[in-house]
C-alpha positions in Angstrom: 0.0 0.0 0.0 1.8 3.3 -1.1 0.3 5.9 1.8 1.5 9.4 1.7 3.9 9.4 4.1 5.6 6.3 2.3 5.7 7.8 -1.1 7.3 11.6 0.9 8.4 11.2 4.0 11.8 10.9 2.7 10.7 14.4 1.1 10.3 16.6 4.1 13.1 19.0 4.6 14.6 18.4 1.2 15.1 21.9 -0.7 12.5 22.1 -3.5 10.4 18.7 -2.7 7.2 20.1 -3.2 8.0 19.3 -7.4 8.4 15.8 -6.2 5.0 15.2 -4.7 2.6 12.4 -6.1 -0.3 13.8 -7.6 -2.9 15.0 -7.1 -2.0 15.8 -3.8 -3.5 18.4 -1.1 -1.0 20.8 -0.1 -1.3 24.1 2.8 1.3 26.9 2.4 2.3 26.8 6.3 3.2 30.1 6.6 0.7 32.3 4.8 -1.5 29.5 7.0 0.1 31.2 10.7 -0.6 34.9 8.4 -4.2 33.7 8.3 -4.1 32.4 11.8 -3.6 35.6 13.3 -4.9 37.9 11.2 -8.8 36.5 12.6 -7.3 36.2 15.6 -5.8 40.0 15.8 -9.4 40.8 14.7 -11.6 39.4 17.6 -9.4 40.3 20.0 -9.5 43.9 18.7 -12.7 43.8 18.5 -13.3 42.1 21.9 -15.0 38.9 21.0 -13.7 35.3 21.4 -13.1 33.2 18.2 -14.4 29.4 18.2 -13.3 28.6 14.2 -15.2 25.9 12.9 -12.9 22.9 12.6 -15.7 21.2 9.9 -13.2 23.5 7.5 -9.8 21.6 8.2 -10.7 18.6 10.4 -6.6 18.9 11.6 -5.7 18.5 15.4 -2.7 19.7 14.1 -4.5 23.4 12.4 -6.6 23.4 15.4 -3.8 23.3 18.0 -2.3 26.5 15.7 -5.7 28.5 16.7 -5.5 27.6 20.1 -1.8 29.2 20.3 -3.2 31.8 18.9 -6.0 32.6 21.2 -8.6 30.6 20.1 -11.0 29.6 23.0 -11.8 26.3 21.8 -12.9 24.6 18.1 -16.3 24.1 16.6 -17.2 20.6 15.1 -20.1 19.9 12.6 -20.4 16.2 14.1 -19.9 14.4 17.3 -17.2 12.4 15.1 -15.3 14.9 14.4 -15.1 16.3 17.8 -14.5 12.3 19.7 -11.0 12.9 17.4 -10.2 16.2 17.9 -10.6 15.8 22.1 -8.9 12.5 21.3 -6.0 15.1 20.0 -6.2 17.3 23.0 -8.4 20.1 21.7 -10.3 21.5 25.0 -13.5 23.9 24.5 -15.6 22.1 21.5 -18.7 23.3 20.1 -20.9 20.5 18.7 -22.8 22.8 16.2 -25.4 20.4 14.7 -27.9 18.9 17.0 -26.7 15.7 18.1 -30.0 13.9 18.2 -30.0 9.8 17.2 -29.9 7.7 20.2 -26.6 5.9 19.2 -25.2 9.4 18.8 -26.6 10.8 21.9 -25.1 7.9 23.7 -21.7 8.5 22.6 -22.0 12.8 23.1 -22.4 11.9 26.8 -19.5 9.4 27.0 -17.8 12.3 25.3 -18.4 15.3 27.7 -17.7 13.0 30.6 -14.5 12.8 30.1 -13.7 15.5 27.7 -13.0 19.2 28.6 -15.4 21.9 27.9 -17.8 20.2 25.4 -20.7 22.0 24.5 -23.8 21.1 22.0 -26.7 22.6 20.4 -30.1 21.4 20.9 -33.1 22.6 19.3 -35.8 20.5 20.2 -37.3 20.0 23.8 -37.4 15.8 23.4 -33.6 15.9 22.3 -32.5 17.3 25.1 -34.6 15.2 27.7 -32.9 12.5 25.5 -29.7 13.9 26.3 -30.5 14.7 29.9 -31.5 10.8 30.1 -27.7 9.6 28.5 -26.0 11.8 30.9 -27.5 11.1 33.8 -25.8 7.6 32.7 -22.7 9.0 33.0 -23.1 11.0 35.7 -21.8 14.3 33.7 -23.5 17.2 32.6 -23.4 19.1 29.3 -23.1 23.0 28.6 -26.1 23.7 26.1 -26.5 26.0 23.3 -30.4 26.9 21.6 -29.6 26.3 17.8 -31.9 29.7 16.3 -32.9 28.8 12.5 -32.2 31.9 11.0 -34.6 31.4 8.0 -33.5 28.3 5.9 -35.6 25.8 8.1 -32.5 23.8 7.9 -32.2 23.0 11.8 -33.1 25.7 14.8 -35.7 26.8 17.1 -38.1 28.4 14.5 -39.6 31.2 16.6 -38.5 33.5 19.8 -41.2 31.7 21.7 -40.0 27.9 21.3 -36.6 29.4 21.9 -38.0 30.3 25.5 -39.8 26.9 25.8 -36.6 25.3 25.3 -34.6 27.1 27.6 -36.9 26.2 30.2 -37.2 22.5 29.4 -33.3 22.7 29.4 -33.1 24.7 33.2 -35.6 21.6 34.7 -33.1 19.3 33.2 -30.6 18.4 36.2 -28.0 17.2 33.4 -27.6 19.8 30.9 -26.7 23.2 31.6 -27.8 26.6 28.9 -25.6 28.6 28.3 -26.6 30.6 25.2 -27.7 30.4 21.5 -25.8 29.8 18.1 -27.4 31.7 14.8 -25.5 30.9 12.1 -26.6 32.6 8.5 -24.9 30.2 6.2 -26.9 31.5 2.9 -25.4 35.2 3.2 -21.9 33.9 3.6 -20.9 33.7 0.2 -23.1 36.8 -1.3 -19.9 38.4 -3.2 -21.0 42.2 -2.8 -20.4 43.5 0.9 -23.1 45.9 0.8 -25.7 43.6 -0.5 -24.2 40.9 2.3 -24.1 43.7 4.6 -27.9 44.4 4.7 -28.8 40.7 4.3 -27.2 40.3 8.0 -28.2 43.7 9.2 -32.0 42.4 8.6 -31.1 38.7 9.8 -29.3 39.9 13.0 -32.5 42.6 14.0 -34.4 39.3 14.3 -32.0 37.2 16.3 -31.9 40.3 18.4 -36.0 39.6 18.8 -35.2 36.5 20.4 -32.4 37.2 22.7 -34.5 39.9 23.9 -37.4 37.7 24.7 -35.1 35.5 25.9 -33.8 37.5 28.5 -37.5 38.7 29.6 -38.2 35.1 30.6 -35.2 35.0 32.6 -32.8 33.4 30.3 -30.5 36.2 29.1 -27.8 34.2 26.6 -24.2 34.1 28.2 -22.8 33.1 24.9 -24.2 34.5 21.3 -21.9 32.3 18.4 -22.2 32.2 15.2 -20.9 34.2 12.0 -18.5 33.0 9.5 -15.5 34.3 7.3 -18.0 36.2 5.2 -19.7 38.2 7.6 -17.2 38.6 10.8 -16.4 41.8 10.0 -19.8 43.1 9.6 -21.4 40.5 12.5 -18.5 42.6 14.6 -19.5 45.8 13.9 -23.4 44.9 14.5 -22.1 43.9 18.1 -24.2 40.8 18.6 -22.3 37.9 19.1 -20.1 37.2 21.7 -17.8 34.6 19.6 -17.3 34.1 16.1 -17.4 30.5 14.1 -15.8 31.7 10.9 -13.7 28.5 10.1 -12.5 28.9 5.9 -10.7 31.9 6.7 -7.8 29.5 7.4 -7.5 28.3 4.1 -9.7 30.3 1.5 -11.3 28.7 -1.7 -12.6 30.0 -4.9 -16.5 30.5 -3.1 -14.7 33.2 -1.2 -11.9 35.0 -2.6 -14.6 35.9 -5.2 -16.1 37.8 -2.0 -15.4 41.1 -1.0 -14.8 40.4 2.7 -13.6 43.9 3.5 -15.8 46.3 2.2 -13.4 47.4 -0.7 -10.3 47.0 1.0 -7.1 44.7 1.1 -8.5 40.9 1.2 -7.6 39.9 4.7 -6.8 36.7 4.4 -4.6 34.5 2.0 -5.3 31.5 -0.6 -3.2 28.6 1.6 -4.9 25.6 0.2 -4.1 23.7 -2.9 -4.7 21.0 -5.0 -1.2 19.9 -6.7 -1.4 18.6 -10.3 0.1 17.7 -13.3 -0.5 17.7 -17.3 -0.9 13.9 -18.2 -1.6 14.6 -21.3 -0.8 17.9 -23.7 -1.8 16.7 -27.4 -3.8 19.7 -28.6 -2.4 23.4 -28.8 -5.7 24.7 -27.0 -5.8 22.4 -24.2 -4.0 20.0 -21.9 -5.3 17.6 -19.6 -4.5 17.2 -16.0 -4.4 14.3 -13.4 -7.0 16.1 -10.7 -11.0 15.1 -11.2 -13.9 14.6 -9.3 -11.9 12.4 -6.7 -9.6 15.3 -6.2 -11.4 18.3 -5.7 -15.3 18.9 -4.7 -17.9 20.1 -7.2 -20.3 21.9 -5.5 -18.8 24.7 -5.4 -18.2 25.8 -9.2 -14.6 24.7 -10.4 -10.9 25.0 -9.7 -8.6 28.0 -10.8 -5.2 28.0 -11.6 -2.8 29.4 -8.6 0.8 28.4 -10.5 2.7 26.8 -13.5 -0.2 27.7 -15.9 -1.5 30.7 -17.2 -4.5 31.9 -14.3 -6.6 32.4 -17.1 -7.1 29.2 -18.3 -10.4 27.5 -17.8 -11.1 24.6 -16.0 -12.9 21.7 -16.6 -13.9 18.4 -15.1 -13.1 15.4 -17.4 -14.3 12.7 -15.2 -12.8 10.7 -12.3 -9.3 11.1 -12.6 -9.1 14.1 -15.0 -10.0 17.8 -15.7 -8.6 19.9 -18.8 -7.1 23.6 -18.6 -8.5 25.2 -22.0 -6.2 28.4 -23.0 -4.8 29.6 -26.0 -1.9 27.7 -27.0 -1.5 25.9 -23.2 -0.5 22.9 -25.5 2.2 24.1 -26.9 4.0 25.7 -23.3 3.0 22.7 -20.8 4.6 19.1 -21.5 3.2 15.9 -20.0 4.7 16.2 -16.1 4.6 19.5 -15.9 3.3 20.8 -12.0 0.4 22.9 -11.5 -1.6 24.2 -8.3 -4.5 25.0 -8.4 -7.3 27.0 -5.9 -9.9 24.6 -4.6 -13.8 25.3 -5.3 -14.7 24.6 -1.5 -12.2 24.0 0.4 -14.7 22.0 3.5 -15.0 19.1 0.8 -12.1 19.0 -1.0 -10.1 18.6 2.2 -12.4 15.3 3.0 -11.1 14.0 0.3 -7.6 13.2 1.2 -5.9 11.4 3.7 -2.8 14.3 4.8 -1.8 17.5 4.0 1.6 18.5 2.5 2.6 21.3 4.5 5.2 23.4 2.6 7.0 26.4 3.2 8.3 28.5 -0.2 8.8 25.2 -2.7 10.1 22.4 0.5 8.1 20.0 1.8 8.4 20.6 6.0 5.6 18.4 7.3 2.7 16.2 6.6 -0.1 16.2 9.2 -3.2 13.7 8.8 -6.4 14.8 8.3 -7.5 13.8 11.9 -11.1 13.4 11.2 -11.3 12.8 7.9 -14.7 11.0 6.5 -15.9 10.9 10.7 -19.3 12.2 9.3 -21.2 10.1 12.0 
């Protein structure tokens, strides 16, 4: 079995490696990844908010230990899989930010904050958490709980101020569990590319979740912790004052979905492209087109498609050729690129393409230094 570290281990360190990688391979430039790092870090502490990035983006003990150094007060995780490996690795203060609500799941949630260190979960539905309070009480541990708000895509979340209230009291009867606070996370206005148009999308989302923190607080329940936001709207989620921690979790590695964002109102871009997809031409048999070893198993496709970063002109188009292979279409690209020639390209979304590999080639300038596994890799469940 040729695993990554078998084909480059003897790589790392070795001046220029990275143009001896296997391909396709997924590699992280490790220093404009610590640029990154601290750039959202700088920004929440300026601004007087903690920062708990969502670790669904990177699923890396190893990324998440880098935003713990840097001031991070704990990770988020999308699944109670991802968060049994990342406590596993030592991460402390994990958010579980989908409700956690099968039985087998709930069973294994309660094992978890038994004997893991500041878990948290959000619940949005009165039974779940008396199922939770039930799986605890097995344990004999209790669980900090967050209300999960639905902020208008009826995807999960209380859907009203008034079942937000009737949860926080079925949570404060429940000897087990513990409420802390609520999480509103506006996923669809993330990726809206024009600040002012995503500006007044959140302005209008966040006057309602102030609706329900407000009633909220007149039953008694006053929200210790607000979370939420994301590395399209943290600077304007920020400046609306809501939220008393930010979730943004792609700023670490950016993708195509949100470089073609303006995240700063018309400024600088804050944050770096740090992810790629190494490649190379397979094939180059027609002037106006050469063909590439990265498909559908190497990058996700929900997101639109992949742009050229290096070794080929950035205006070449990209297209999916199937499984295994994807053309760059650009005027005479035939006739500069040979068959082994290296190119890196920008991944569509970078959540998704990162599931798809096993490790990540860290690299600083053109040297391999490091791979680090994907810890939680495919631990959807």
């Amino acid at each position: 079995m040729t695993s990554d570290r078998i084909l480059h281990d003897a790589l790392i360190g070795r001046q220029g490696s990275r143009a001896d990688l296997n391909t396709p391979v997924l590699v992280i430039d490790r220093d404009a990844l610590d640029r990154n790092i601290a750039t959202m870090a700088a920004c929440a502490t300026a601004a007087g908010v903690a920062l708990r990035p969502h670790a669904k983006t990177h699923k890396s003990v190893d990324i998440a230990r880098r935003q713990l150094e840097a001031g991070a007060v704990g990770v988020c995780c999308a699944k109670i899989g991802e968060a049994e490996v990342l406590a596993d690795g030592g991460i402390a203060g994990i958010l579980i930010t989908s409700p956690v609500a099968a039985p087998a799941a709930v069973a294994r949630l309660a094992k978890l904050a038994a004997r893991a260190e500041g878990v948290m979960a959000v619940v949005d539905h009165p039974a779940v958490a008396e199922r939770l309070n039930a799986a605890l009480a097995a344990e004999d541990a209790r669980l900090d709980m967050i209300i999960d708000i639905d902020p208008g895509i009826a995807r999960t979340g209380v859907a009203s101020a008034g079942s937000a209230v009737a949860l926080a009291r079925t949570i404060d009867a429940l000897p087990h569990l513990a409420y802390c606070g609520v999480q509103y996370y506006c996923g669809s206005q993330q990726h809206i590319e024009n600040y002012v148009e995503r500006r007044a999308a959140i302005i209008e989302r966040t006057d309602y979740l102030r609706e329900v923190i407000a009633a909220l607080a007149e039953a008694g329940f006053a929200p210790r912790i607000v979370t939420g936001s994301g590395t399209g709207t943290h600077r304007i989620d920020i400046e609306l004052g809501v939220f008393t921690e930010l979730q943004a979790g792609s700023y670490v590695f950016m993708d195509k979905q949100y470089l073609d964002c303006d995240l700063a109102g018309g400024e600088p871009p804050p944050f770096e492209a740090t992810l790629a997809v190494d490649a190379r031409v397979v094939s180059a048999n027609h002037s106006g087109l050469v063909t590439i070893d990265a498909g559908f198993k190497a990058l996700s496709t929900d997101g639109g498609v992949a742009v050229v970063q290096r070794g080929a002109p950035e205006s070449a188009v990209f297209a999916f050729m199937g499984d295994e292979h994807a053309a760059l279409v650009a005027p005479g690209i035939g006739d500069d690129l040979s068959p082994g020639d290296p190119v890196s390209l920008i991944v569509p979304h970078c959540d998704p393409t990162v599931n798809l590999y096993d490790h990540y080639h860290v690299v600083a300038g053109d040297t391999l230094v490091d791979i680090w596994p994907v810890s939680a890799r495919g631990r959807s469940r």
